[in-house]
KOLFI-194175 format. One record per residue: y, z, x of N, C-alpha, C, O in turn; residue in three letters. Coordinates in pm, whole numbers, padded with zeros to 5 digits, always signed. Example, Ala and Ser with C-alpha at 12.3 -4.5 7.8 and 13.67 -1.06 7.14 Angstrom:
<kegus>
-00569+00780+01319-00450+00780+01230-00330+00780+01320-00332+00846+01424ALA
-00225+00708+01285-00106+00714+01367+00003+00787+01290+00114+00804+01341SER
</kegus>
This chain:
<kegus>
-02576+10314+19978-02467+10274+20066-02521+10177+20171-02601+10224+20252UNK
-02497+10082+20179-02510+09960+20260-02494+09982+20448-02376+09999+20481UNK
-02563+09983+20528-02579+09992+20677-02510+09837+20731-02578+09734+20742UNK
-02405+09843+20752-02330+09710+20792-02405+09647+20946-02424+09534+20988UNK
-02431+09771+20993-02490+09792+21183-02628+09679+21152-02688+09615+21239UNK
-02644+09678+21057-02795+09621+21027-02754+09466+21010-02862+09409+21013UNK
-02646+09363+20992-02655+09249+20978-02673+09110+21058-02651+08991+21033UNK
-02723+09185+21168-02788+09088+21243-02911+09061+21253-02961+08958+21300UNK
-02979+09177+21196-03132+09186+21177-03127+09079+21040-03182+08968+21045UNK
-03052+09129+20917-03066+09015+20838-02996+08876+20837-03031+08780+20767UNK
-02901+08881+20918-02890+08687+20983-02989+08641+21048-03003+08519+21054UNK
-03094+08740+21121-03164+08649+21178-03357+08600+21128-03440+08518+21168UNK
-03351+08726+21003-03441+08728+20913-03405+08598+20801-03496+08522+20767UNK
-03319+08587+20769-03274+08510+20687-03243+08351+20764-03245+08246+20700UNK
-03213+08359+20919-03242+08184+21036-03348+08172+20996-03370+08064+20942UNK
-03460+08270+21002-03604+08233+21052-03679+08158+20944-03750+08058+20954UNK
-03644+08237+20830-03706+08173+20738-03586+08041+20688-03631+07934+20648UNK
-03506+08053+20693-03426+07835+20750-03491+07777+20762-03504+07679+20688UNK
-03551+07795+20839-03623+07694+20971-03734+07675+20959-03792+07594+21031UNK
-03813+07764+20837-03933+07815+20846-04048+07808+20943-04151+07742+20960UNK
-03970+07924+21009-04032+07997+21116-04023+08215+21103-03986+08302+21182UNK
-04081+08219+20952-04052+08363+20933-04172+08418+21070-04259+08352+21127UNK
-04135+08545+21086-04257+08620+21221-04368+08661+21104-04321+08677+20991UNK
-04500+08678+21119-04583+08764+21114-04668+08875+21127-04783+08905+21096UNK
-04543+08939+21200-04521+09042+21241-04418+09130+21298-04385+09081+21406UNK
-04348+09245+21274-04232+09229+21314-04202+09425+21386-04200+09522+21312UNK
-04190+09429+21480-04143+09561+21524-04042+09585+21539-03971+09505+21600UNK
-03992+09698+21493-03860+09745+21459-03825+09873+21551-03880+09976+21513UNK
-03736+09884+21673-03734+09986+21772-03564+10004+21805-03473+09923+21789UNK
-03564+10128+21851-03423+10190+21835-03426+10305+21818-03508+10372+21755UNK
-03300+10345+21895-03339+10478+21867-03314+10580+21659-03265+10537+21555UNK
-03375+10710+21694-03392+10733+21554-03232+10806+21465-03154+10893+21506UNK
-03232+10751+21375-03109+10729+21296-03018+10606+21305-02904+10604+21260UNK
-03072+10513+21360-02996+10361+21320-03092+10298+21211-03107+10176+21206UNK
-03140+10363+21145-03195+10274+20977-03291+10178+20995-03295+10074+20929UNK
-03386+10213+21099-03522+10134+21095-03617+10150+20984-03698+10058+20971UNK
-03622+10222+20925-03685+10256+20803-03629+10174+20686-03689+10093+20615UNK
-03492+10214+20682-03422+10112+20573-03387+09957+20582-03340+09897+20486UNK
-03414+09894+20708-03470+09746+20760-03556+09731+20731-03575+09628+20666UNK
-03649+09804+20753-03807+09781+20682-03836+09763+20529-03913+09683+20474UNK
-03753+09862+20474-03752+09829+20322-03677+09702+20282-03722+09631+20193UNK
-03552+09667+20352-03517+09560+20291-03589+09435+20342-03571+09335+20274UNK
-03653+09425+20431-03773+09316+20460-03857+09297+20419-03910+09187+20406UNK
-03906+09427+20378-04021+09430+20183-03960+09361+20086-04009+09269+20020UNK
-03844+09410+20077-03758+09369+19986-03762+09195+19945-03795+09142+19839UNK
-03723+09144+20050-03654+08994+20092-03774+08975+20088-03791+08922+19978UNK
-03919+08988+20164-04015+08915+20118-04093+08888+20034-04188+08809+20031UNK
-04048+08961+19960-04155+08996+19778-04069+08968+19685-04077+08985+19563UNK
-03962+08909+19767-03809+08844+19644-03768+08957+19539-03728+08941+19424UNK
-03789+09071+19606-03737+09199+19504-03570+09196+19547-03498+09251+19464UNK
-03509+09146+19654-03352+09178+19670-03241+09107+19629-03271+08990+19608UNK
-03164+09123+19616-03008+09118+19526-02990+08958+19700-03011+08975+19820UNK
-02948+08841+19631-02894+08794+19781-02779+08849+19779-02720+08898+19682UNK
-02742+08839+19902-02649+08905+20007-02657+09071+20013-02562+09146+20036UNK
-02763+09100+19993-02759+09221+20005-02733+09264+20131-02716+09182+20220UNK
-02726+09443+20163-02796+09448+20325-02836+09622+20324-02772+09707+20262UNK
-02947+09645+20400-03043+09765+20418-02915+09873+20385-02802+09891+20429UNK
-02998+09932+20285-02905+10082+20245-02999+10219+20286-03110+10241+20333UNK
-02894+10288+20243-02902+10427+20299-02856+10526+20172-02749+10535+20113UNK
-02949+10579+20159-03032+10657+20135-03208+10597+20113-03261+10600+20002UNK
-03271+10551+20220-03395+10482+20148-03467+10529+20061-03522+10633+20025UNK
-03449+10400+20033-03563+10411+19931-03694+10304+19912-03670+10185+19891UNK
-03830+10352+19919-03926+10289+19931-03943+10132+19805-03909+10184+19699UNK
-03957+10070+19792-04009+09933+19720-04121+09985+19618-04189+10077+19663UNK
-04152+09943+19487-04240+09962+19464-04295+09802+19388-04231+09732+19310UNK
-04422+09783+19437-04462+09650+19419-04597+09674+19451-04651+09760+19520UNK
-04640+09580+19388-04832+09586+19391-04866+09524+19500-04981+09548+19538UNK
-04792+09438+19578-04847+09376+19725-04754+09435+19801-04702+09355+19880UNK
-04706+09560+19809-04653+09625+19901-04740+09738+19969-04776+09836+19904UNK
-04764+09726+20070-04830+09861+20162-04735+09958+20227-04667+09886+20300UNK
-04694+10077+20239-04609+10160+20354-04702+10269+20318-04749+10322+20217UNK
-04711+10280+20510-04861+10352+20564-04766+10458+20626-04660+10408+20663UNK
-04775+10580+20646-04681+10709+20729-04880+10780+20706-04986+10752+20651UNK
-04807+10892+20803-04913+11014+20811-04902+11047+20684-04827+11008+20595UNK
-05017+11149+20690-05043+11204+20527-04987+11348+20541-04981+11412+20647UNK
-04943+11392+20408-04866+11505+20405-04919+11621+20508-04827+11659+20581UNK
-05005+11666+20527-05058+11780+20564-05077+11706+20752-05105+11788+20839UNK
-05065+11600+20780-05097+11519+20939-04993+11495+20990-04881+11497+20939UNK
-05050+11450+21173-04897+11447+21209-04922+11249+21294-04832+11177+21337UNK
-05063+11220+21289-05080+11092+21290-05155+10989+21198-05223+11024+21101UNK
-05139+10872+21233-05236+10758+21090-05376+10736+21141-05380+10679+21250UNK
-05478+10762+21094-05612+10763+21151-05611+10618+21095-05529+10550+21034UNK
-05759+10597+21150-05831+10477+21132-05894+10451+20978-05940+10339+20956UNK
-05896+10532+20891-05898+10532+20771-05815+10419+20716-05825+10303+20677UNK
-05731+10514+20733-05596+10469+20660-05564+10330+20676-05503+10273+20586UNK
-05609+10249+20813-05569+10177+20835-05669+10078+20802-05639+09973+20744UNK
-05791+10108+20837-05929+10058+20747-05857+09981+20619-05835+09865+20587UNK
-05837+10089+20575-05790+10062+20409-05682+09976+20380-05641+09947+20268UNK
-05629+09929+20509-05470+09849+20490-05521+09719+20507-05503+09617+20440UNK
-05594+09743+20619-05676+09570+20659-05741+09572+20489-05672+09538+20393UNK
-05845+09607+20481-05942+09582+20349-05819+09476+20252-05823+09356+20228UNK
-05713+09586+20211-05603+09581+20086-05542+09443+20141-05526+09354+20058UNK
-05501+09413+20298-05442+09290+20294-05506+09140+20294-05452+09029+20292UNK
-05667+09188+20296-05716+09077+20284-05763+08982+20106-05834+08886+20075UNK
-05682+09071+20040-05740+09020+19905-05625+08944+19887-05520+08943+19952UNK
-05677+08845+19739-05558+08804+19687-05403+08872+19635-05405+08959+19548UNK
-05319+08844+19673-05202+08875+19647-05162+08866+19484-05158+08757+19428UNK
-05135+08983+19417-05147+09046+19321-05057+08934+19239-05097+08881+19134UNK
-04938+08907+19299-04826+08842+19228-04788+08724+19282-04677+08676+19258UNK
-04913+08647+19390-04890+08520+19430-04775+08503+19548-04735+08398+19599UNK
-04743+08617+19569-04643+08568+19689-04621+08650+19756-04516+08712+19776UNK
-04778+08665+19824-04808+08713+19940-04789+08863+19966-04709+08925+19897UNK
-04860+08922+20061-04777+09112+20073-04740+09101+20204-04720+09002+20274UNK
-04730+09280+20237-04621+09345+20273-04696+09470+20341-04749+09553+20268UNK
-04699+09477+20417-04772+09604+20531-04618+09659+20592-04534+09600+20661UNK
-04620+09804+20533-04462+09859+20660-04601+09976+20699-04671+10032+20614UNK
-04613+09988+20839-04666+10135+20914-04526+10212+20981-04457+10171+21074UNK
-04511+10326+20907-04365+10410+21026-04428+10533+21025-04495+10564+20927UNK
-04417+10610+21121-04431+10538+21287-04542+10473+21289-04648+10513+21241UNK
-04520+10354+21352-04647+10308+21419-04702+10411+21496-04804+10478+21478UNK
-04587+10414+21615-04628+10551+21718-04707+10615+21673-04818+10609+21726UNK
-04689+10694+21568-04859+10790+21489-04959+10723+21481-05049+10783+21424UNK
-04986+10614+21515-05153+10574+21453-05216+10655+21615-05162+10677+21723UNK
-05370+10684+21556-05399+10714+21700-05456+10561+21751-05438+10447+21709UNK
-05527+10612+21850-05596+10496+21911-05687+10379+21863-05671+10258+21879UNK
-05777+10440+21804-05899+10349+21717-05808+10316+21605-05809+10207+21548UNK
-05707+10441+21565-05641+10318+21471-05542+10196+21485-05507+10116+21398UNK
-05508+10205+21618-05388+10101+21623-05522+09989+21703-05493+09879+21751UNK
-05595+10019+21702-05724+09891+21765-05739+09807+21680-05707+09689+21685UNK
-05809+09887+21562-05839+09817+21474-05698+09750+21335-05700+09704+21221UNK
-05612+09777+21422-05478+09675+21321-05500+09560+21438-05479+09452+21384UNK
-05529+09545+21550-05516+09428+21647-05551+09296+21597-05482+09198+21626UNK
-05644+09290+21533-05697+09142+21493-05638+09097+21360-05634+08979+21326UNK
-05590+09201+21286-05490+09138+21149-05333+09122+21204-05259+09048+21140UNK
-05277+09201+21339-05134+09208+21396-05183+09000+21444-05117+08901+21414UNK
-05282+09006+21502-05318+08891+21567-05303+08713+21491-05252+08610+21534UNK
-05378+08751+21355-05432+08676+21258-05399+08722+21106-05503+08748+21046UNK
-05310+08735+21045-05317+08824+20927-05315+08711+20840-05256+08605+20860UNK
-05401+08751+20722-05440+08732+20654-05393+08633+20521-05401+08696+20416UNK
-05366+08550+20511-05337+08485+20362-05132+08476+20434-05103+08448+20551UNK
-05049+08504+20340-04941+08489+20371-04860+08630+20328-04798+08647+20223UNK
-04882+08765+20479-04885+08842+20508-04828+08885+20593-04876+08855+20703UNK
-04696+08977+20597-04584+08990+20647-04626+09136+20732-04684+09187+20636UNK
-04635+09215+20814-04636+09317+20872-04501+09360+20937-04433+09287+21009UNK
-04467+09505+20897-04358+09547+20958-04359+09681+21031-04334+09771+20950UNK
-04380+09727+21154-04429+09816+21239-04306+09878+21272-04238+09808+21348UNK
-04242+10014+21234-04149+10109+21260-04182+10192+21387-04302+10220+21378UNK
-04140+10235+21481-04157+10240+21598-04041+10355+21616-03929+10330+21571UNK
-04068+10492+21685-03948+10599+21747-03960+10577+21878-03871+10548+21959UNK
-04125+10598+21901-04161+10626+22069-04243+10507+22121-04364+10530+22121UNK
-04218+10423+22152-04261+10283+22192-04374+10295+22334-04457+10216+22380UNK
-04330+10437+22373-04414+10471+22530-04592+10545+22444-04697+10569+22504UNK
-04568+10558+22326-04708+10591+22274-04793+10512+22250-04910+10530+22283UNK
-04731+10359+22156-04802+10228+22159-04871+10162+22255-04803+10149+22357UNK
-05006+10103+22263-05107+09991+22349-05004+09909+22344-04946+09869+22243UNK
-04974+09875+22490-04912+09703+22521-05003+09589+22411-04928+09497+22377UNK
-05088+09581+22374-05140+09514+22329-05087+09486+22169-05075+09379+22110UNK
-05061+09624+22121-04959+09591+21953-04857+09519+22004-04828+09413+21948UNK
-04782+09564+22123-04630+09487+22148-04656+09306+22141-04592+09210+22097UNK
-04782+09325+22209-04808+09118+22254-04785+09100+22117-04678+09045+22095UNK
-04874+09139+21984-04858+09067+21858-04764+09065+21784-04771+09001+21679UNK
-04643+09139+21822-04522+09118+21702-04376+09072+21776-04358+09093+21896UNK
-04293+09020+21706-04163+08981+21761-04074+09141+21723-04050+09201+21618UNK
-04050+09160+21850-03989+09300+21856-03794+09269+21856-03711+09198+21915UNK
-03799+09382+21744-03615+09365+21714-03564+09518+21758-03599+09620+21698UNK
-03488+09515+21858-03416+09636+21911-03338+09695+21827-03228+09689+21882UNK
-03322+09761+21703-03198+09794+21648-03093+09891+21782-03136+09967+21868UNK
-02967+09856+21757-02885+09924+21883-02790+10008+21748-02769+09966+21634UNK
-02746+10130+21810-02661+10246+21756-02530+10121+21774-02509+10040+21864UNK
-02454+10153+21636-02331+10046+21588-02226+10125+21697-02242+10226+21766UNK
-02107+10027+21679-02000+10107+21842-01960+10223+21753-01983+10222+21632UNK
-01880+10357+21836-01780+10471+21818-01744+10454+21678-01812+10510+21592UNK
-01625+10369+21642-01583+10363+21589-01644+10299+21448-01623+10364+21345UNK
-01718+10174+21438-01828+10181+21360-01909+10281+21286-01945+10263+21170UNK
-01935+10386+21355-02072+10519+21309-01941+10542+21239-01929+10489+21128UNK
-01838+10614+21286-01736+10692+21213-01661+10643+21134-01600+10733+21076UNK
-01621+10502+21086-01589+10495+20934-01693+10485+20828-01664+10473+20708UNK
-01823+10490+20879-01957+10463+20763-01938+10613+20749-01915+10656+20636UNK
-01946+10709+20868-01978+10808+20816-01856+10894+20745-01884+10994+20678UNK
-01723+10852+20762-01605+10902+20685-01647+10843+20535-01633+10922+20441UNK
-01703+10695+20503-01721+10693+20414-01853+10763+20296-01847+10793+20176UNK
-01957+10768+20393-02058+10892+20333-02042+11002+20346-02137+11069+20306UNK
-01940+11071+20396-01937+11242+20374-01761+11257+20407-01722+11334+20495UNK
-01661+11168+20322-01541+11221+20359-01542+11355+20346-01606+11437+20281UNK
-01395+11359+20478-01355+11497+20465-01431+11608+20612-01387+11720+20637UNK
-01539+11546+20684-01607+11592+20810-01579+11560+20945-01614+11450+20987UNK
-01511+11655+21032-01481+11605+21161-01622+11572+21254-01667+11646+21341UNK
-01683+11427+21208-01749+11359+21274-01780+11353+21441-01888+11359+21499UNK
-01658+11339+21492-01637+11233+21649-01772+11354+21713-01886+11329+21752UNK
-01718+11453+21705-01865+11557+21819-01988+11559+21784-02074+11570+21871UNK
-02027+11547+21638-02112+11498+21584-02182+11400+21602-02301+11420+21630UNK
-02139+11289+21592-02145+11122+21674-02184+11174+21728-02289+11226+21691UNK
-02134+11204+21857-02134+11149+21964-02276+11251+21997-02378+11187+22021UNK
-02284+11345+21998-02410+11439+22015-02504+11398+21920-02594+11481+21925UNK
-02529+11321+21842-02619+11271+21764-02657+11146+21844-02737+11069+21792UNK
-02607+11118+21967-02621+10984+22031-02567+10875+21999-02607+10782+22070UNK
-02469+10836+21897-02395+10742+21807-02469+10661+21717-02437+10548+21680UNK
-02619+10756+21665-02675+10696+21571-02646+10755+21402-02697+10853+21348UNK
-02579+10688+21363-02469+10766+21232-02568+10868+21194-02565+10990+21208UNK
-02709+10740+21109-02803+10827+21046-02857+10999+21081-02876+11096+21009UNK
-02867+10974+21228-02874+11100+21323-02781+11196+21281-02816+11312+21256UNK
-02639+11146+21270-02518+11211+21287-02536+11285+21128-02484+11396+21121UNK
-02600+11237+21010-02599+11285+20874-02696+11413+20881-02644+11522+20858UNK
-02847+11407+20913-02879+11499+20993-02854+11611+21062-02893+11726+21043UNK
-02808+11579+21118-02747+11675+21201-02612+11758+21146-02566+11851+21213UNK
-02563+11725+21042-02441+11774+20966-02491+11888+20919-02437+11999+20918UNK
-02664+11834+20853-02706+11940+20775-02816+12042+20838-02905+12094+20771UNK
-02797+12060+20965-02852+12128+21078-02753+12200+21134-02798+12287+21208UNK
-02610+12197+21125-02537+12248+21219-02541+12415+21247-02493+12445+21356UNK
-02572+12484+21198-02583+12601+21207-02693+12636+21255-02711+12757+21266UNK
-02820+12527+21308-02923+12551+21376-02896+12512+21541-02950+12549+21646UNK
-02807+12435+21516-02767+12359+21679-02659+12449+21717-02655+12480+21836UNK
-02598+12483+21662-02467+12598+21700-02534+12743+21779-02516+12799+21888UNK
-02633+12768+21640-02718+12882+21749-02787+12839+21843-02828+12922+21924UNK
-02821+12690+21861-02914+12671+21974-02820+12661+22115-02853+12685+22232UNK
-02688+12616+22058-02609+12580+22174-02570+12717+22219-02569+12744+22339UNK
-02536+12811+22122-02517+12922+22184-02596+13006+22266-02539+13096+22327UNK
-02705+12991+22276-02844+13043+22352-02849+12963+22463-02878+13016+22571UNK
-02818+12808+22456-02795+12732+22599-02734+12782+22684-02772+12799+22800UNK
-02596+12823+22621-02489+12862+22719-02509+13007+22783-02468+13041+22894UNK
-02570+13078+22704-02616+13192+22732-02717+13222+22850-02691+13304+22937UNK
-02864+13131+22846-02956+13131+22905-02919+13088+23074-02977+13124+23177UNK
-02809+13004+23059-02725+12968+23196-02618+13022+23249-02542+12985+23339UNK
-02621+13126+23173-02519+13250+23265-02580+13390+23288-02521+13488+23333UNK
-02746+13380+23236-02798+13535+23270-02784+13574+23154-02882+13648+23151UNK
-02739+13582+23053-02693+13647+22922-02802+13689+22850-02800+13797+22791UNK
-02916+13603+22848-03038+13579+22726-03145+13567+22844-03130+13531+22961UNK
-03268+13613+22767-03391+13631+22749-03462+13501+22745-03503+13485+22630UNK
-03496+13391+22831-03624+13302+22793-03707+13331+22705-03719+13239+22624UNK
-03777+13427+22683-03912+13394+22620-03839+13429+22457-03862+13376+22348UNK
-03762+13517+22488-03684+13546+22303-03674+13452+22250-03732+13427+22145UNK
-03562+13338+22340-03532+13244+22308-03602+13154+22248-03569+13106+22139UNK
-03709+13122+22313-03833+13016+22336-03887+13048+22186-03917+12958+22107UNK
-03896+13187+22155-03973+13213+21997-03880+13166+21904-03904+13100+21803UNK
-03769+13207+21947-03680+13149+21823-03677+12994+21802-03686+12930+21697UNK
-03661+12952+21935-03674+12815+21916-03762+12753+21863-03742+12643+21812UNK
-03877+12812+21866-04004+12734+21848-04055+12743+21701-04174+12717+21684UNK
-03973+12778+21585-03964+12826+21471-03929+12694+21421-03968+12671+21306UNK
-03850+12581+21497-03798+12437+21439-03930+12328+21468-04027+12358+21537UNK
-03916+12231+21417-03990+12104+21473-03972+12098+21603-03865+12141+21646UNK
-04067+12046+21692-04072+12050+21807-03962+11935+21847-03864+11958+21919UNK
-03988+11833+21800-03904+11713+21832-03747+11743+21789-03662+11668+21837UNK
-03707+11839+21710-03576+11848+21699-03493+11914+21786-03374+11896+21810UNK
-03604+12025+21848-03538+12098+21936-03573+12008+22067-03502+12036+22164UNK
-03659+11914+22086-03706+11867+22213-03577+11777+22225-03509+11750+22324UNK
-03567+11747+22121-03421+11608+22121-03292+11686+22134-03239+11637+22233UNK
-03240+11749+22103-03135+11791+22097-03122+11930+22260-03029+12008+22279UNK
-03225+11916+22331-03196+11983+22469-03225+11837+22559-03186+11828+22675UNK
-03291+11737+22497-03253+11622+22601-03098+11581+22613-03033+11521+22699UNK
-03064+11645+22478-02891+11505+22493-02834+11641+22546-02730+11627+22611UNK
-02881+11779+22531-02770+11842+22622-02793+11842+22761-02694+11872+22827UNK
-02892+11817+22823-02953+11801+22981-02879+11627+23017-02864+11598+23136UNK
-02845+11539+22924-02840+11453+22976-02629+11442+22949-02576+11333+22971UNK
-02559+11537+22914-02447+11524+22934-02417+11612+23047-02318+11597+23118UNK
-02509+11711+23063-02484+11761+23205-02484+11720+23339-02434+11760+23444UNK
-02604+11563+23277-02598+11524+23407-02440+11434+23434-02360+11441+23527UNK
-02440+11356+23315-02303+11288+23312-02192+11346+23392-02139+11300+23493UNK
-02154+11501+23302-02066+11546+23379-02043+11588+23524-01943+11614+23591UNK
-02202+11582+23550-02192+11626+23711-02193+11494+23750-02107+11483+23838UNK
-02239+11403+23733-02257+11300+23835-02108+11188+23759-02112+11067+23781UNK
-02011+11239+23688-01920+11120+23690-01775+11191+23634-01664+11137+23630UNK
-01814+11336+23589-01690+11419+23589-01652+11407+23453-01541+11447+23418UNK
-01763+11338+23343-01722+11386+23207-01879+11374+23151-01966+11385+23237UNK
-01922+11352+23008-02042+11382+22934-02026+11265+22868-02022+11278+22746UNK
-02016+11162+22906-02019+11031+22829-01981+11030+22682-02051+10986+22592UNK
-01867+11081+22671-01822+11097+22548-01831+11237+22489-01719+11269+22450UNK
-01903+11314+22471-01919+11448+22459-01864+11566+22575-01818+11560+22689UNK
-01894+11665+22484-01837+11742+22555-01990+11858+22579-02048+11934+22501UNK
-02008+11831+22691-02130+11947+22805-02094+12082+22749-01980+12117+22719UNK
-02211+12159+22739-02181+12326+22694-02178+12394+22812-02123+12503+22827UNK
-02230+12338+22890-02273+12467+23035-02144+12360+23123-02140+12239+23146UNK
-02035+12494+23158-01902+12467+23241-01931+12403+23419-02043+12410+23470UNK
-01842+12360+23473-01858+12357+23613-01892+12435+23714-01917+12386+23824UNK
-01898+12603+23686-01902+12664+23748-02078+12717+23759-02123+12760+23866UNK
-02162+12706+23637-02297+12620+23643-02384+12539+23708-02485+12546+23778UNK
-02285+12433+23645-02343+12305+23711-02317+12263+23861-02369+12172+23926UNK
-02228+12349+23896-02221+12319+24072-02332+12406+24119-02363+12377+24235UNK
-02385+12478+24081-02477+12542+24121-02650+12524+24130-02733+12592+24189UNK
-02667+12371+24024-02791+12298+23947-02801+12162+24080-02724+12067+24090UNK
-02901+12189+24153-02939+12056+24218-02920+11977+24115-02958+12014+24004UNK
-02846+11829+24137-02830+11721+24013-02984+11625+24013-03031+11556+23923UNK
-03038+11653+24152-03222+11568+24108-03287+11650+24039-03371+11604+23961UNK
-03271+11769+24046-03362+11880+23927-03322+11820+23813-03407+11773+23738UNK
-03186+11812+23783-03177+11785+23636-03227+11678+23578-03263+11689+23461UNK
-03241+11564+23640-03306+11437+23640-03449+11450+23605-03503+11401+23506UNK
-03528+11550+23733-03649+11532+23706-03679+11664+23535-03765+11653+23447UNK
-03590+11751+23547-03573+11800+23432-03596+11757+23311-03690+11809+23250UNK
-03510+11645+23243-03442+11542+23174-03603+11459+23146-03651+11439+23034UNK
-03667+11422+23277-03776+11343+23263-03892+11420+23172-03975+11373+23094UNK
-03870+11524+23205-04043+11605+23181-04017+11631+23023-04105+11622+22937UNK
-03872+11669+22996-03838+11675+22847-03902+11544+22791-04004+11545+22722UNK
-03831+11428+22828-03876+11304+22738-04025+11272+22763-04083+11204+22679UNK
-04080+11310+22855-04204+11272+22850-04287+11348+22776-04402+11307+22761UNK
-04239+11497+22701-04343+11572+22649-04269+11516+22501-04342+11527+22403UNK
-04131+11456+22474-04116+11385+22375-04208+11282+22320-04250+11286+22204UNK
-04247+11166+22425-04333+11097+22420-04502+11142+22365-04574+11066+22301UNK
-04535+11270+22403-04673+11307+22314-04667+11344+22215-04584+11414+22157UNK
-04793+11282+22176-04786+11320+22013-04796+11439+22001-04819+11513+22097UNK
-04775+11493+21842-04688+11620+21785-04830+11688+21764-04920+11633+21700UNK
-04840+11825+21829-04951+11918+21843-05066+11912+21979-05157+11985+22017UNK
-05006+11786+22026-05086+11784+22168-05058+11928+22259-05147+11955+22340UNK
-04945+12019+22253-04945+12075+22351-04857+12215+22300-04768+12207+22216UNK
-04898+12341+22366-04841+12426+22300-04677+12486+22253-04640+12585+22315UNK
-04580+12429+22147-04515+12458+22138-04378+12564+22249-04278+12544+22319UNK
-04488+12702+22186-04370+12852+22262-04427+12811+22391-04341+12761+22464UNK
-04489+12814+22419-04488+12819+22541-04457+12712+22632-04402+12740+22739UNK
-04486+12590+22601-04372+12480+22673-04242+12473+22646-04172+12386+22697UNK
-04184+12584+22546-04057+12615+22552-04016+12720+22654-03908+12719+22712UNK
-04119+12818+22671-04083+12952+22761-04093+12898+22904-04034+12965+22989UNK
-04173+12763+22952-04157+12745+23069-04003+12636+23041-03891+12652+23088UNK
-04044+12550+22967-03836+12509+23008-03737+12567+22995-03645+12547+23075UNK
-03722+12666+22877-03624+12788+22903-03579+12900+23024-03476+12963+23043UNK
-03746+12888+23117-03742+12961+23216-03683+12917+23304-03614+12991+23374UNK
-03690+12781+23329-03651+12636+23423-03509+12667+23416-03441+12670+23518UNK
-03464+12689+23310-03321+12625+23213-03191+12770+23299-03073+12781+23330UNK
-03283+12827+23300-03241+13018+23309-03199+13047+23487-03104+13112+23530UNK
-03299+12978+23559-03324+12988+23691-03261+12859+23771-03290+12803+23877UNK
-03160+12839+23671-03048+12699+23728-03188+12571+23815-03171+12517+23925UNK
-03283+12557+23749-03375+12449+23764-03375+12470+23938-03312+12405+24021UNK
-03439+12548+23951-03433+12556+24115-03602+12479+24162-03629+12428+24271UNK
-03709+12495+24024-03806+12411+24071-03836+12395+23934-03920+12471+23887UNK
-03777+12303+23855-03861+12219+23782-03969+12159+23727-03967+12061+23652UNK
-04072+12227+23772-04228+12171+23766-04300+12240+23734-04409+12199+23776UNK
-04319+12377+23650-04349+12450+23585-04371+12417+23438-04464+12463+23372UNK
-04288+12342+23397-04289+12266+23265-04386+12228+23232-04435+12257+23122UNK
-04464+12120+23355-04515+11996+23315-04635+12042+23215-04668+12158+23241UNK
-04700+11993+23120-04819+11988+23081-04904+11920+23092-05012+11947+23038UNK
</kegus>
């Protein structure tokens, strides 16, 4: 199924090389579920002349398969790209091109490489090799060296409008009342598909929200149960509920959604707690995955969460 949200990335992939002025490098950022992954493939695609013209990035991806194609991710059992791996990408892009017209480096996440490994991509991001396309997938952009950003022309993918997400997604799953979905998925459709097939994990999570903010529930119970999911799913999905709370307190609705914890709550929540709240979430979003202990940086924000954020700073790690 074709990502329509995506055709400006390919009008302007398709100017560049007009003009011939294709990038040699290219970062792809946005938030996750607007089809950065599936931009990436169709830019494999378009540059190894594997695509249909007029095509545009689909959904359900699917990877390229081609002998001058590289796509680098963590390895099954890891949660970042060592310097190996990447060793091995420089080595692979410096040979001749298998089929004469040139390769194809996709790294997603970049964000996962660690350090020595995103160093040593610097001088091929810089200089690459023969006629050699790099495409760098990106979630958390605050994990990356300023220094990858200097070498590539960075493309923002933006979440398509309201109404946009919701006829793609009437057309991939007719028959689903979408709009709360959307919109709590952040209006990134892909997100929103996701999350369809999670709902019975977010339902109980929301129900423990609402709970934990009226006295009802147990922090640390909670915190175990919670901590049974990916960290980042549950880390993401209590940012977008901390951040419609703030909405509703500070403008009298949830920016489109609808807030779980009522007014009678939230008049009670200093609105800078929630802020600095909100912050410490995304910033432990921002570390990489296993830096820091799960339950228990859940049992101190649950505790936070419980005690109407009266001091906030217990969290931090």
């Amino acid at each position: 199924m074709q990502i329509p949200w995506l055709n400006s990335l390919v009008d302007s992939w398709q100017s560049s090389h007009a003009q011939g002025r294709p990038p040699h490098a290219i970062m792809l950022t946005g938030s996750v579920g607007t089809g950065k992954r599936s931009a990436a493939a169709w830019l494999a695609r378009s540059r190894l002349g594997l695509g249909a013209p007029g095509s545009l990035p689909e959904h359900p991806l699917t990877i390229p398969e081609h002998a001058d194609l590289r796509w680098i991710s963590p390895a099954e059992d890891k949660h970042t790209i060592g310097i190996d791996q990447i060793r091995e990408l420089v080595a692979a892009l410096g040979l001749t091109s298998y089929e004469g017209g040139g390769k194809v480096a996709v790294i997603e996440p970049a964000d996962a490489m660690t350090t020595n490994a995103a160093n040593s991509l610097l001088k091929t991001l810089e200089e690459p090799p023969g006629d050699t396309l790099l495409v760098l997938v990106v979630d958390r952009p605050g994990r990356l060296p300023a220094t990858i950003f200097s070498r590539c022309q960075r493309v923002n993918i933006r979440v398509p409008s309201e109404q946009s997400g919701m006829d793609w997604l009437q057309q991939a799953r007719p028959g689903v009342s979408w709009l709360t979905i959307l919109r709590e998925a952040g209006h990134a459709p892909l997100a929103a598909l996701d999350a369809l097939e999670r709902l019975d994990d977010t339902n109980s999570m929301a129900s423990d929200f609402v709970a934990l903010a009226d006295g009802k529930a147990a922090p640390l119970q909670v915190a175990a149960k919670w901590a049974k999911h990916e960290p980042e799913f549950v880390l993401g999905w209590l940012g977008r509920q901390v951040q419609m709370c703030i909405s509703k307190a500070t403008n009298g609705d949830s920016a489109g959604a609808t807030a779980l914890v009522g007014d009678s709550v939230l008049d009670r929540i200093d609105r800078r707690n929630m802020f600095c709240y909100l912050d410490i979430i995304n910033r432990l979003r921002s570390q990489p995955a296993g830096s820091f202990n799960v339950q228990l940086t859940l049992e101190c924000l649950l505790i936070d969460w419980a005690e109407r954020l009266k001091s906030p700073t217990g969290t931090e790690q």
